[in-house]
N, C-alpha and C positions, 0 to 999 in steps of 0.2 A: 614387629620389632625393627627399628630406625638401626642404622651402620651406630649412632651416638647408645643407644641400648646392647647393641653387642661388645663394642669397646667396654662397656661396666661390666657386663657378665663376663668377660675376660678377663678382667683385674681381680673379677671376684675368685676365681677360676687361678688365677696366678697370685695372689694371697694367699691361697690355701693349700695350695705344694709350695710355696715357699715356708710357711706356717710350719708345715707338716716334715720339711727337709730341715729347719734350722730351727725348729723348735722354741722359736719367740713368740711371746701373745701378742707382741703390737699385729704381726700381719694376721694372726686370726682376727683380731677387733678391726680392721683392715676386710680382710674376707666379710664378718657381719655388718659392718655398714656398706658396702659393696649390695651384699643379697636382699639387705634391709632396704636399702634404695630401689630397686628393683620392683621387690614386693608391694611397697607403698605407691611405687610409680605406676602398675599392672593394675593395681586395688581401683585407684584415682583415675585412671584412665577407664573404666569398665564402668565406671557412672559418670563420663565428664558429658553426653550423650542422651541419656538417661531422662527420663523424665521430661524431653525438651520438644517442643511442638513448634512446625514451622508454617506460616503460612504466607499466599502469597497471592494479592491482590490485585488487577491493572485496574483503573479508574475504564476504559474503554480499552475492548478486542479491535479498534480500529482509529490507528493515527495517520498524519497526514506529512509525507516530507516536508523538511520545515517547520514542522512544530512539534512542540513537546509530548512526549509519551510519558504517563506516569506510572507507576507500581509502586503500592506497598508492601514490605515486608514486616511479620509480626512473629517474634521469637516469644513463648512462653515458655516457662518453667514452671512444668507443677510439682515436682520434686522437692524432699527436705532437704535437698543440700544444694548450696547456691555453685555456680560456675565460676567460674576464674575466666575464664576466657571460651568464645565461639565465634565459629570462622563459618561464615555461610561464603560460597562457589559459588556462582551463576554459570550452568550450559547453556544456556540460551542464545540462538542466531540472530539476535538482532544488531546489528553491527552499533558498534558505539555505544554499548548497552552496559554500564560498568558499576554491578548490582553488587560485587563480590563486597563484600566488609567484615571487620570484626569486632565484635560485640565483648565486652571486658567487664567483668563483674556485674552476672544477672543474679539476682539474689534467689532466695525461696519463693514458690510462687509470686514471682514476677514476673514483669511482662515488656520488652523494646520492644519498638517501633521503628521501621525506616521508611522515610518517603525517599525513590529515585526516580531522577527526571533524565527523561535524554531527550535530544534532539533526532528525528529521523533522515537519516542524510540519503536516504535510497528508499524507491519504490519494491515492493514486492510482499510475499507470505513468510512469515518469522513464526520459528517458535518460542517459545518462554518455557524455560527448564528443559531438564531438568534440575535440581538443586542439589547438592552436597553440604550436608553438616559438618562442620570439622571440629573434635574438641580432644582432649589429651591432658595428660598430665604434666606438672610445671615447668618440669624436665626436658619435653619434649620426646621420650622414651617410648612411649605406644600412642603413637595417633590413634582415634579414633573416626572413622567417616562412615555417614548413614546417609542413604541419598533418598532424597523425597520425589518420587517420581512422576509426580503427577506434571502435567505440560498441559499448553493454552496453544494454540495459534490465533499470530496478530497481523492484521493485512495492515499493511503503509501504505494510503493512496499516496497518487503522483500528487506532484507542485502544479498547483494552479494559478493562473492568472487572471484579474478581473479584466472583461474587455470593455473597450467602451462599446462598441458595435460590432457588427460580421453582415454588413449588406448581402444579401444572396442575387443574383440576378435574377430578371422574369422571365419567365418563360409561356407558354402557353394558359398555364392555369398559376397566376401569379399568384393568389391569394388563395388559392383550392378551390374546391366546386362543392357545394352544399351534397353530400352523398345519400340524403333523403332514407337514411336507415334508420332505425330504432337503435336505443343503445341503453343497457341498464345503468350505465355511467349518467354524472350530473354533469354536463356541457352549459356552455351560455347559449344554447340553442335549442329555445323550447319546441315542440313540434305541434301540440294539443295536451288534450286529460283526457281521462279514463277512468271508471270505477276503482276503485282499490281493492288491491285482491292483496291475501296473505302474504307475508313477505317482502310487500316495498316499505320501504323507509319512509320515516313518518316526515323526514326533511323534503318528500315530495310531494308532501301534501300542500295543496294547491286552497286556500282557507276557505278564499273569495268564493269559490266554486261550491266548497260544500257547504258553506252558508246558506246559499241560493240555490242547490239542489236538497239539502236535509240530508245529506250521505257523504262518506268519504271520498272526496275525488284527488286524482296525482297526476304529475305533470308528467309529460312524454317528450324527451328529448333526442336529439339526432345527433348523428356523429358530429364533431369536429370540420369544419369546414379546412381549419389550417393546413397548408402539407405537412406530411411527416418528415424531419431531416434524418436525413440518413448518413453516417460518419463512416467512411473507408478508410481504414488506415492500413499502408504497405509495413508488411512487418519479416517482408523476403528476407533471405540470407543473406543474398547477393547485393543487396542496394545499400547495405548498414555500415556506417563508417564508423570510426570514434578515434581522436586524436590519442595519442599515447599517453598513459598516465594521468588521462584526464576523469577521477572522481572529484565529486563534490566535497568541498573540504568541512573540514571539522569546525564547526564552532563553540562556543561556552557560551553558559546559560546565565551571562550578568545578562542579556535583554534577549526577552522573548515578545516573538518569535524570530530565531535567528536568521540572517538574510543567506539561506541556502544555494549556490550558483546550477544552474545543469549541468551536470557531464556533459564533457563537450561528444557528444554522443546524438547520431541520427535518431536513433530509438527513442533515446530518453526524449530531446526535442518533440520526436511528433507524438510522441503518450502524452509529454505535458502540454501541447496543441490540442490534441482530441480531447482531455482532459477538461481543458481551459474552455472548450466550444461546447461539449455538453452542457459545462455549469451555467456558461451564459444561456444559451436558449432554453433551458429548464427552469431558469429563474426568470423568463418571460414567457412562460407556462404554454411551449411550443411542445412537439412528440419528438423524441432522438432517438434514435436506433443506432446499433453500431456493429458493423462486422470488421473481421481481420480472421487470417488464415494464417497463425504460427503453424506451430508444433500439433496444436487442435483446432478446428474452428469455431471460433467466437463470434455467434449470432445471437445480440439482443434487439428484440422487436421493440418499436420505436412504442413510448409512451411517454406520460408525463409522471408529476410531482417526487418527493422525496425520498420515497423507494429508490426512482428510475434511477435519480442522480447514485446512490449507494451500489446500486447494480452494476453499474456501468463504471464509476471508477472503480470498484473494486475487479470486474474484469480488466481494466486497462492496467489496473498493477498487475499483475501476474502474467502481461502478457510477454511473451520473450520475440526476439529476433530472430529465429529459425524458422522462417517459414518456406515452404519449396517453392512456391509460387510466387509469380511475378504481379505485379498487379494487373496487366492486361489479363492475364488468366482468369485471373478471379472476378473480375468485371464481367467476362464473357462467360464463366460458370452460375454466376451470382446475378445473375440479370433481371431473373425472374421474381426476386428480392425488392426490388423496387417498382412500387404501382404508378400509374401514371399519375403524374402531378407532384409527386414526390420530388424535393430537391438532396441534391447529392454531395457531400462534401468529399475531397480526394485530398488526402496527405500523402508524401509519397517522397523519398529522397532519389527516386529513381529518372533517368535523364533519357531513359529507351523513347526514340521520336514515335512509336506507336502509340505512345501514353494518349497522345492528344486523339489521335481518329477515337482511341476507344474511348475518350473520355467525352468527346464530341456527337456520339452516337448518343447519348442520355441527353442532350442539349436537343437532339433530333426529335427527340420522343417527348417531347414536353417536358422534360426534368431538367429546374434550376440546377445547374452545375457550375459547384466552385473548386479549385485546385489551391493546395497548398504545397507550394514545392519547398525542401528543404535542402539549400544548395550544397552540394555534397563537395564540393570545391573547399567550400572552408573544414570540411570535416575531416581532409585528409583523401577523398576523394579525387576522380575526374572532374575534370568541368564539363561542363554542360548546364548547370541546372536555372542560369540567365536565360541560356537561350531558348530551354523549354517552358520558362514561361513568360515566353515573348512570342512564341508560337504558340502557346494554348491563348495568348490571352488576342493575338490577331486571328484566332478560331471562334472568338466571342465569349469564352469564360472568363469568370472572374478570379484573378488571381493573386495570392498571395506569397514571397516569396519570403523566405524565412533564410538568414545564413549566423553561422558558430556566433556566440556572443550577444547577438540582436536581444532585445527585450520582446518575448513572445507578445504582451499586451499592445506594442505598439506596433509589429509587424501584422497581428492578424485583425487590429482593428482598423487598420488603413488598408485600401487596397494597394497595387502595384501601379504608380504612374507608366503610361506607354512610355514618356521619354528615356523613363529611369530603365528601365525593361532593356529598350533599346542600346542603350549607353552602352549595360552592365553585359549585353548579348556580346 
Protein backbone atom coordinates (compact mmCIF):
# COMPACT_ATOMS: atom_id res chain seq x y z
CA UNK A 1 0.00 0.00 0.00
CA UNK A 2 1.53 3.55 -1.57
CA UNK A 3 1.49 6.88 1.23
CA UNK A 4 -1.38 7.90 -2.03
CA UNK A 5 -3.57 4.41 -0.82
CA UNK A 6 -3.53 5.33 2.72
CA UNK A 7 -4.58 8.85 2.32
CA UNK A 8 -7.94 7.10 0.55
CA UNK A 9 -8.37 4.59 3.28
CA UNK A 10 -8.25 7.68 5.60
CA UNK A 11 -10.83 9.61 3.97
CA UNK A 12 -12.60 6.47 3.86
CA UNK A 13 -11.98 6.14 7.56
CA UNK A 14 -13.09 9.80 8.19
CA UNK A 15 -16.40 9.68 6.21
CA UNK A 16 -17.66 7.26 8.15
CA UNK A 17 -17.32 8.85 11.73
CA UNK A 18 -18.19 11.81 10.33
CA UNK A 19 -21.36 9.92 8.56
CA UNK A 20 -21.90 8.26 11.79
CA UNK A 21 -21.43 11.64 14.16
CA UNK A 22 -23.84 13.93 12.01
CA UNK A 23 -25.87 11.55 10.42
CA UNK A 24 -25.88 12.74 6.72
CA UNK A 25 -25.90 10.14 3.76
CA UNK A 26 -23.57 12.39 1.45
CA UNK A 27 -20.43 11.27 3.75
CA UNK A 28 -21.57 7.70 3.91
CA UNK A 29 -21.85 7.63 -0.21
CA UNK A 30 -18.50 9.47 0.57
CA UNK A 31 -17.24 6.55 2.73
CA UNK A 32 -18.57 3.91 -0.19
CA UNK A 33 -16.79 5.41 -2.96
CA UNK A 34 -13.64 5.89 -0.86
CA UNK A 35 -13.73 1.76 0.11
CA UNK A 36 -15.17 1.10 -3.56
CA UNK A 37 -11.98 2.69 -4.91
CA UNK A 38 -9.88 0.90 -2.93
CA UNK A 39 -11.44 -2.45 -3.63
CA UNK A 40 -11.40 -2.01 -7.30
CA UNK A 41 -7.79 -0.52 -7.12
CA UNK A 42 -6.62 -4.02 -4.88
CA UNK A 43 -8.81 -6.30 -7.38
CA UNK A 44 -6.87 -4.56 -10.57
CA UNK A 45 -3.67 -4.38 -9.10
CA UNK A 46 -3.71 -8.37 -8.22
CA UNK A 47 -3.87 -9.11 -12.08
CA UNK A 48 -2.02 -6.14 -13.60
CA UNK A 49 1.11 -8.87 -13.30
CA UNK A 50 -0.69 -11.86 -13.97
CA UNK A 51 -0.54 -13.66 -16.79
CA UNK A 52 2.51 -11.63 -18.22
CA UNK A 53 5.85 -13.53 -19.44
CA UNK A 54 9.14 -11.66 -19.69
CA UNK A 55 11.98 -12.54 -21.58
CA UNK A 56 15.21 -11.45 -22.47
CA UNK A 57 17.55 -11.85 -25.30
CA UNK A 58 21.32 -10.53 -26.07
CA UNK A 59 22.20 -11.05 -29.86
CA UNK A 60 26.01 -12.07 -28.19
CA UNK A 61 27.48 -12.86 -24.42
CA UNK A 62 30.37 -10.92 -25.90
CA UNK A 63 30.87 -7.04 -26.98
CA UNK A 64 33.52 -5.03 -27.66
CA UNK A 65 34.24 -1.21 -26.25
CA UNK A 66 33.06 0.90 -28.91
CA UNK A 67 30.65 -0.93 -30.29
CA UNK A 68 27.18 -1.82 -29.96
CA UNK A 69 25.68 -4.30 -27.49
CA UNK A 70 22.34 -5.59 -28.38
CA UNK A 71 19.34 -7.12 -26.24
CA UNK A 72 15.86 -7.89 -26.88
CA UNK A 73 13.15 -7.76 -24.76
CA UNK A 74 9.86 -9.76 -25.23
CA UNK A 75 6.83 -9.01 -23.04
CA UNK A 76 3.81 -11.56 -23.60
CA UNK A 77 0.50 -11.65 -22.21
CA UNK A 78 -1.28 -14.82 -22.12
CA UNK A 79 -3.94 -13.69 -19.99
CA UNK A 80 -7.92 -12.46 -20.77
CA UNK A 81 -7.57 -9.31 -19.63
CA UNK A 82 -5.19 -6.80 -21.49
CA UNK A 83 -2.85 -4.35 -19.29
CA UNK A 84 -2.99 -0.71 -19.13
CA UNK A 85 0.37 -0.29 -18.46
CA UNK A 86 3.95 -2.27 -17.67
CA UNK A 87 7.13 -0.96 -16.38
CA UNK A 88 10.09 -3.42 -16.85
CA UNK A 89 13.51 -2.16 -14.40
CA UNK A 90 16.79 -3.25 -15.56
CA UNK A 91 19.50 -4.51 -12.71
CA UNK A 92 21.89 -4.96 -14.74
CA UNK A 93 25.81 -3.72 -14.46
CA UNK A 94 26.41 -2.77 -17.52
CA UNK A 95 27.24 0.87 -17.40
CA UNK A 96 25.17 2.73 -19.95
CA UNK A 97 22.79 0.07 -20.38
CA UNK A 98 19.39 2.00 -20.32
CA UNK A 99 16.78 -1.19 -20.88
CA UNK A 100 14.17 0.21 -18.25
CA UNK A 101 10.78 1.19 -20.29
CA UNK A 102 7.24 1.17 -20.35
CA UNK A 103 5.07 -0.74 -22.30
CA UNK A 104 1.12 0.83 -22.33
CA UNK A 105 -1.73 -1.10 -23.59
CA UNK A 106 -0.63 -4.98 -24.15
CA UNK A 107 -3.78 -6.31 -25.01
CA UNK A 108 -5.02 -10.27 -24.58
CA UNK A 109 -2.69 -12.46 -25.63
CA UNK A 110 -0.34 -10.19 -27.16
CA UNK A 111 2.96 -9.79 -27.43
CA UNK A 112 5.83 -6.31 -27.53
CA UNK A 113 8.94 -6.37 -28.47
CA UNK A 114 11.97 -4.20 -27.57
CA UNK A 115 15.34 -3.86 -29.36
CA UNK A 116 18.07 -1.93 -26.88
CA UNK A 117 21.40 -0.97 -28.09
CA UNK A 118 24.18 0.48 -26.18
CA UNK A 119 27.43 1.41 -26.70
CA UNK A 120 30.16 -0.26 -24.37
CA UNK A 121 32.21 2.56 -23.05
CA UNK A 122 34.34 0.29 -20.60
CA UNK A 123 36.26 -3.14 -20.59
CA UNK A 124 35.34 -5.74 -18.07
CA UNK A 125 32.51 -8.83 -16.93
CA UNK A 126 28.76 -7.39 -16.77
CA UNK A 127 25.78 -8.87 -15.61
CA UNK A 128 22.45 -8.74 -17.34
CA UNK A 129 19.50 -8.67 -14.65
CA UNK A 130 18.10 -9.13 -12.89
CA UNK A 131 14.66 -7.70 -13.98
CA UNK A 132 11.69 -6.35 -12.26
CA UNK A 133 8.15 -6.23 -13.65
CA UNK A 134 6.07 -3.27 -12.55
CA UNK A 135 2.28 -3.02 -13.04
CA UNK A 136 -0.67 -1.76 -10.72
CA UNK A 137 -3.59 -0.19 -10.80
CA UNK A 138 -4.64 3.26 -12.66
CA UNK A 139 -4.50 4.89 -9.37
CA UNK A 140 -1.37 4.06 -8.72
CA UNK A 141 -2.62 2.59 -5.11
CA UNK A 142 -1.01 -1.01 -4.98
CA UNK A 143 2.05 -1.52 -7.10
CA UNK A 144 2.63 -4.62 -8.17
CA UNK A 145 6.61 -5.97 -8.72
CA UNK A 146 7.65 -9.56 -9.82
CA UNK A 147 11.25 -9.99 -10.49
CA UNK A 148 12.46 -12.34 -13.20
CA UNK A 149 15.57 -13.59 -11.85
CA UNK A 150 17.25 -15.27 -14.15
CA UNK A 151 21.02 -13.21 -15.23
CA UNK A 152 23.56 -13.80 -18.18
CA UNK A 153 27.21 -12.53 -17.85
CA UNK A 154 28.51 -10.30 -20.70
CA UNK A 155 32.46 -9.85 -21.02
CA UNK A 156 33.32 -6.27 -23.13
CA UNK A 157 36.57 -6.81 -24.84
CA UNK A 158 38.97 -3.90 -24.75
CA UNK A 159 39.19 -1.05 -27.85
CA UNK A 160 41.47 -2.14 -30.39
CA UNK A 161 43.45 -0.79 -32.79
CA UNK A 162 44.41 -2.06 -36.39
CA UNK A 163 48.30 -1.75 -36.68
CA UNK A 164 50.01 -1.35 -39.65
CA UNK A 165 53.11 -3.29 -38.39
CA UNK A 166 55.16 -4.10 -34.96
CA UNK A 167 58.71 -5.04 -36.47
CA UNK A 168 60.27 -7.30 -33.64
CA UNK A 169 64.05 -7.16 -33.71
CA UNK A 170 66.42 -10.31 -34.55
CA UNK A 171 67.94 -11.94 -32.37
CA UNK A 172 69.81 -15.14 -32.54
CA UNK A 173 67.08 -17.35 -33.95
CA UNK A 174 65.24 -14.52 -36.17
CA UNK A 175 62.97 -16.67 -37.91
CA UNK A 176 62.92 -19.93 -35.39
CA UNK A 177 64.50 -23.06 -35.84
CA UNK A 178 62.66 -25.98 -37.69
CA UNK A 179 62.05 -27.93 -34.05
CA UNK A 180 61.91 -31.32 -36.08
CA UNK A 181 58.87 -32.71 -33.73
CA UNK A 182 55.72 -34.28 -34.84
CA UNK A 183 52.67 -32.58 -34.20
CA UNK A 184 48.95 -33.67 -34.55
CA UNK A 185 48.13 -30.13 -35.74
CA UNK A 186 47.99 -29.17 -39.71
CA UNK A 187 51.32 -26.55 -40.00
CA UNK A 188 52.66 -25.40 -43.65
CA UNK A 189 55.36 -27.86 -42.63
CA UNK A 190 55.02 -31.22 -44.13
CA UNK A 191 57.58 -33.71 -42.61
CA UNK A 192 56.63 -37.20 -44.68
CA UNK A 193 53.37 -39.93 -44.71
CA UNK A 194 52.53 -42.57 -43.07
CA UNK A 195 49.75 -45.37 -43.16
CA UNK A 196 46.68 -44.14 -41.84
CA UNK A 197 45.55 -45.37 -38.63
CA UNK A 198 41.99 -44.71 -36.97
CA UNK A 199 41.45 -41.40 -36.07
CA UNK A 200 43.48 -38.90 -38.49
CA UNK A 201 41.39 -36.71 -40.44
CA UNK A 202 40.58 -37.42 -43.64
CA UNK A 203 41.99 -33.62 -44.62
CA UNK A 204 45.44 -35.49 -44.27
CA UNK A 205 45.01 -37.58 -46.42
CA UNK A 206 47.76 -37.24 -48.88
CA UNK A 207 45.79 -38.71 -52.46
CA UNK A 208 48.83 -38.71 -54.58
CA UNK A 209 50.25 -41.20 -52.32
CA UNK A 210 47.50 -43.51 -51.91
CA UNK A 211 46.79 -43.62 -55.55
CA UNK A 212 50.35 -44.97 -56.01
CA UNK A 213 50.43 -47.21 -53.03
CA UNK A 214 46.55 -48.73 -53.19
CA UNK A 215 46.05 -47.76 -49.31
CA UNK A 216 45.32 -44.80 -47.25
CA UNK A 217 48.37 -42.81 -46.68
CA UNK A 218 48.55 -39.11 -44.39
CA UNK A 219 50.72 -36.50 -44.31
CA UNK A 220 53.05 -35.79 -41.10
CA UNK A 221 53.76 -32.45 -40.07
CA UNK A 222 56.25 -30.61 -37.81
CA UNK A 223 55.86 -28.00 -35.45
CA UNK A 224 55.88 -24.44 -36.45
CA UNK A 225 59.11 -23.07 -37.19
CA UNK A 226 57.92 -19.32 -36.29
CA UNK A 227 58.73 -18.04 -32.70
CA UNK A 228 56.12 -17.92 -30.32
CA UNK A 229 55.41 -14.10 -29.12
CA UNK A 230 54.92 -13.67 -25.94
CA UNK A 231 53.06 -10.36 -24.45
CA UNK A 232 54.04 -9.07 -20.80
CA UNK A 233 52.02 -6.76 -19.54
CA UNK A 234 52.85 -4.78 -15.99
CA UNK A 235 49.68 -4.52 -14.25
CA UNK A 236 51.58 -3.53 -10.50
CA UNK A 237 49.71 -1.31 -8.22
CA UNK A 238 52.41 0.93 -7.99
CA UNK A 239 53.25 1.82 -11.58
CA UNK A 240 49.15 2.78 -12.66
CA UNK A 241 48.36 6.31 -13.00
CA UNK A 242 45.13 7.79 -14.26
CA UNK A 243 44.33 11.53 -14.75
CA UNK A 244 41.29 12.59 -12.56
CA UNK A 245 38.04 12.25 -13.86
CA UNK A 246 39.13 10.80 -16.87
CA UNK A 247 36.36 8.05 -18.11
CA UNK A 248 35.42 7.46 -21.60
CA UNK A 249 32.61 9.60 -22.54
CA UNK A 250 29.23 8.75 -23.50
CA UNK A 251 28.12 8.77 -26.89
CA UNK A 252 24.59 8.34 -29.01
CA UNK A 253 23.80 5.90 -31.31
CA UNK A 254 23.04 8.35 -34.57
CA UNK A 255 26.45 6.45 -36.17
CA UNK A 256 27.80 3.35 -35.17
CA UNK A 257 30.24 2.59 -34.16
CA UNK A 258 30.74 5.45 -31.95
CA UNK A 259 34.51 6.90 -31.78
CA UNK A 260 35.13 5.80 -27.99
CA UNK A 261 38.36 7.85 -26.33
CA UNK A 262 40.64 5.70 -23.64
CA UNK A 263 40.71 6.70 -20.20
CA UNK A 264 43.29 8.66 -19.79
CA UNK A 265 44.36 5.66 -17.78
CA UNK A 266 48.02 3.61 -17.67
CA UNK A 267 45.90 0.26 -17.46
CA UNK A 268 43.44 0.93 -19.95
CA UNK A 269 46.39 2.15 -22.42
CA UNK A 270 48.46 -0.91 -22.06
CA UNK A 271 45.23 -3.57 -22.12
CA UNK A 272 44.26 -1.61 -25.32
CA UNK A 273 48.27 -2.05 -26.48
CA UNK A 274 48.27 -5.86 -25.70
CA UNK A 275 44.87 -5.90 -27.07
CA UNK A 276 45.69 -4.22 -30.37
CA UNK A 277 49.19 -6.53 -30.70
CA UNK A 278 47.54 -9.92 -30.25
CA UNK A 279 44.79 -9.02 -32.84
CA UNK A 280 47.70 -8.07 -35.32
CA UNK A 281 49.98 -11.14 -35.02
CA UNK A 282 46.97 -13.51 -34.88
CA UNK A 283 45.76 -12.13 -37.95
CA UNK A 284 49.15 -13.10 -39.56
CA UNK A 285 48.65 -16.51 -38.14
CA UNK A 286 51.93 -15.90 -35.69
CA UNK A 287 51.54 -18.09 -31.80
CA UNK A 288 50.81 -15.22 -28.75
CA UNK A 289 50.82 -16.08 -25.43
CA UNK A 290 50.28 -13.74 -22.73
CA UNK A 291 51.02 -13.32 -18.95
CA UNK A 292 50.29 -10.53 -16.28
CA UNK A 293 50.25 -10.93 -12.57
CA UNK A 294 47.15 -8.91 -11.06
CA UNK A 295 45.15 -9.90 -8.27
CA UNK A 296 45.60 -13.73 -10.09
CA UNK A 297 48.04 -14.92 -12.51
CA UNK A 298 47.21 -14.82 -16.07
CA UNK A 299 49.14 -17.43 -18.22
CA UNK A 300 47.88 -18.06 -21.59
CA UNK A 301 50.20 -20.38 -23.69
CA UNK A 302 50.96 -18.88 -26.97
CA UNK A 303 48.92 -20.34 -29.84
CA UNK A 304 47.15 -19.46 -32.96
CA UNK A 305 43.77 -18.74 -34.82
CA UNK A 306 40.30 -17.53 -33.52
CA UNK A 307 39.88 -19.30 -30.37
CA UNK A 308 43.33 -17.79 -29.15
CA UNK A 309 42.22 -14.25 -30.17
CA UNK A 310 38.61 -14.88 -27.82
CA UNK A 311 40.87 -16.22 -24.99
CA UNK A 312 43.14 -13.68 -24.74
CA UNK A 313 40.97 -10.58 -25.10
CA UNK A 314 38.70 -11.93 -22.91
CA UNK A 315 41.38 -12.34 -20.30
CA UNK A 316 42.66 -8.84 -20.87
CA UNK A 317 39.18 -7.54 -19.99
CA UNK A 318 38.90 -8.58 -16.68
CA UNK A 319 42.19 -7.89 -15.93
CA UNK A 320 42.62 -5.29 -13.03
CA UNK A 321 45.61 -3.06 -11.81
CA UNK A 322 46.42 -4.61 -8.37
CA UNK A 323 49.02 -6.52 -8.89
CA UNK A 324 51.94 -6.82 -5.93
CA UNK A 325 54.65 -7.30 -8.38
CA UNK A 326 56.73 -5.33 -10.18
CA UNK A 327 57.67 -6.26 -13.49
CA UNK A 328 61.25 -7.22 -12.74
CA UNK A 329 59.95 -9.72 -10.43
CA UNK A 330 57.83 -11.29 -12.48
CA UNK A 331 60.44 -11.54 -15.34
CA UNK A 332 62.88 -13.07 -12.93
CA UNK A 333 59.96 -15.65 -11.47
CA UNK A 334 58.56 -16.18 -15.07
CA UNK A 335 61.69 -16.80 -16.93
CA UNK A 336 61.20 -20.27 -17.40
CA UNK A 337 58.10 -19.28 -19.46
CA UNK A 338 59.78 -18.33 -22.31
CA UNK A 339 61.80 -21.11 -24.72
CA UNK A 340 64.66 -20.01 -26.54
CA UNK A 341 63.88 -18.21 -29.63
CA UNK A 342 60.83 -16.91 -28.45
CA UNK A 343 60.46 -13.21 -28.75
CA UNK A 344 59.10 -11.14 -25.93
CA UNK A 345 57.01 -8.13 -25.80
CA UNK A 346 57.17 -5.77 -22.44
CA UNK A 347 54.37 -3.11 -21.92
CA UNK A 348 54.97 -1.46 -18.85
CA UNK A 349 54.30 2.30 -17.41
CA UNK A 350 57.01 1.55 -14.94
CA UNK A 351 60.31 4.03 -15.13
CA UNK A 352 62.40 1.53 -12.38
CA UNK A 353 66.09 1.75 -14.36
CA UNK A 354 66.40 -2.11 -13.54
CA UNK A 355 63.56 -2.55 -16.07
CA UNK A 356 66.35 -2.53 -18.92
CA UNK A 357 69.17 -5.12 -17.37
CA UNK A 358 66.25 -7.43 -16.82
CA UNK A 359 64.76 -6.76 -19.89
CA UNK A 360 68.07 -6.98 -21.61
CA UNK A 361 68.82 -10.47 -20.09
CA UNK A 362 66.04 -12.15 -22.72
CA UNK A 363 67.98 -10.10 -25.64
CA UNK A 364 71.12 -12.32 -23.95
CA UNK A 365 69.39 -15.39 -24.52
CA UNK A 366 68.37 -15.34 -27.91
CA UNK A 367 64.90 -13.74 -27.28
CA UNK A 368 63.69 -10.86 -29.68
CA UNK A 369 62.77 -8.23 -27.22
CA UNK A 370 60.59 -5.34 -27.60
CA UNK A 371 59.45 -2.64 -24.83
CA UNK A 372 56.46 -0.72 -24.84
CA UNK A 373 56.82 2.16 -22.40
CA UNK A 374 53.80 4.05 -21.34
CA UNK A 375 55.06 7.37 -20.22
CA UNK A 376 53.58 7.91 -16.89
CA UNK A 377 54.42 11.70 -17.06
CA UNK A 378 51.44 12.50 -19.09
CA UNK A 379 49.29 10.22 -16.98
CA UNK A 380 49.75 12.24 -13.87
CA UNK A 381 52.71 10.46 -13.04
CA UNK A 382 56.72 10.96 -12.46
CA UNK A 383 58.78 11.40 -15.32
CA UNK A 384 60.93 9.21 -16.36
CA UNK A 385 59.50 7.17 -18.96
CA UNK A 386 61.58 9.27 -22.04
CA UNK A 387 64.42 8.51 -20.48
CA UNK A 388 63.75 4.75 -20.04
CA UNK A 389 63.28 4.36 -23.36
CA UNK A 390 66.22 6.00 -24.50
CA UNK A 391 68.21 3.61 -22.21
CA UNK A 392 66.38 0.43 -23.32
CA UNK A 393 66.56 1.40 -26.67
CA UNK A 394 70.84 2.29 -26.48
CA UNK A 395 70.73 -1.31 -24.77
CA UNK A 396 69.61 -2.65 -28.29
CA UNK A 397 65.71 -3.05 -27.89
CA UNK A 398 63.27 -2.04 -29.87
CA UNK A 399 61.15 0.56 -28.56
CA UNK A 400 58.02 1.99 -28.38
CA UNK A 401 57.01 4.69 -26.37
CA UNK A 402 53.41 5.53 -26.00
CA UNK A 403 52.13 8.85 -23.96
CA UNK A 404 48.07 10.20 -22.71
CA UNK A 405 46.29 11.13 -25.96
CA UNK A 406 48.80 9.43 -28.71
CA UNK A 407 46.83 7.36 -31.17
CA UNK A 408 47.88 3.60 -30.08
CA UNK A 409 47.88 2.54 -34.01
CA UNK A 410 50.33 5.11 -34.76
CA UNK A 411 52.62 4.84 -31.65
CA UNK A 412 52.97 1.05 -31.75
CA UNK A 413 53.23 0.85 -35.51
CA UNK A 414 56.27 3.09 -35.76
CA UNK A 415 59.09 2.54 -33.69
CA UNK A 416 60.80 5.27 -31.44
CA UNK A 417 63.45 7.44 -33.46
CA UNK A 418 66.96 7.70 -31.36
CA UNK A 419 66.73 11.44 -31.93
CA UNK A 420 63.23 11.81 -30.61
CA UNK A 421 64.12 9.51 -27.67
CA UNK A 422 66.93 11.62 -27.06
CA UNK A 423 65.27 15.20 -27.33
CA UNK A 424 62.08 13.92 -25.19
CA UNK A 425 65.04 12.23 -22.36
Amino acid sequence: MTSRAQVVAALCVLCTLIGLATGRGMFFNLAYLWGGLLVLAYAWSRSAVSGVHLTRQPRSLRAQVGRAFEESFTVQNHSRIGKVWLEIRDRSTLPDHRASSVILGLGSHRERSLLVRTICPRRGRFRLGPTELVGGDPFGLFPVTRVVAQTQQVVVLPMTSPLAGFALPHGRLPGGDALMERTHQITPNAAGVRDYMPGDSYSRIHWRSTARRGRLIVKEFELDPLADIWIVLDVAADVQFALEGSQAPRKQLSVLPARISLPASTLEYGVAAAASLVVHFLQHDRSVGLLAHGRTRAVIQPDRGAPQVIRLLETLAVLDGDGPLDLESVLRIEATQFPRGAAVILITPSISPALVPAAGQFKRRGLPTALVVLDQESFGGAAGGAGLAAAAQHAGLSVRLVRCGDSLAAALSSGVQPGVVAAAA
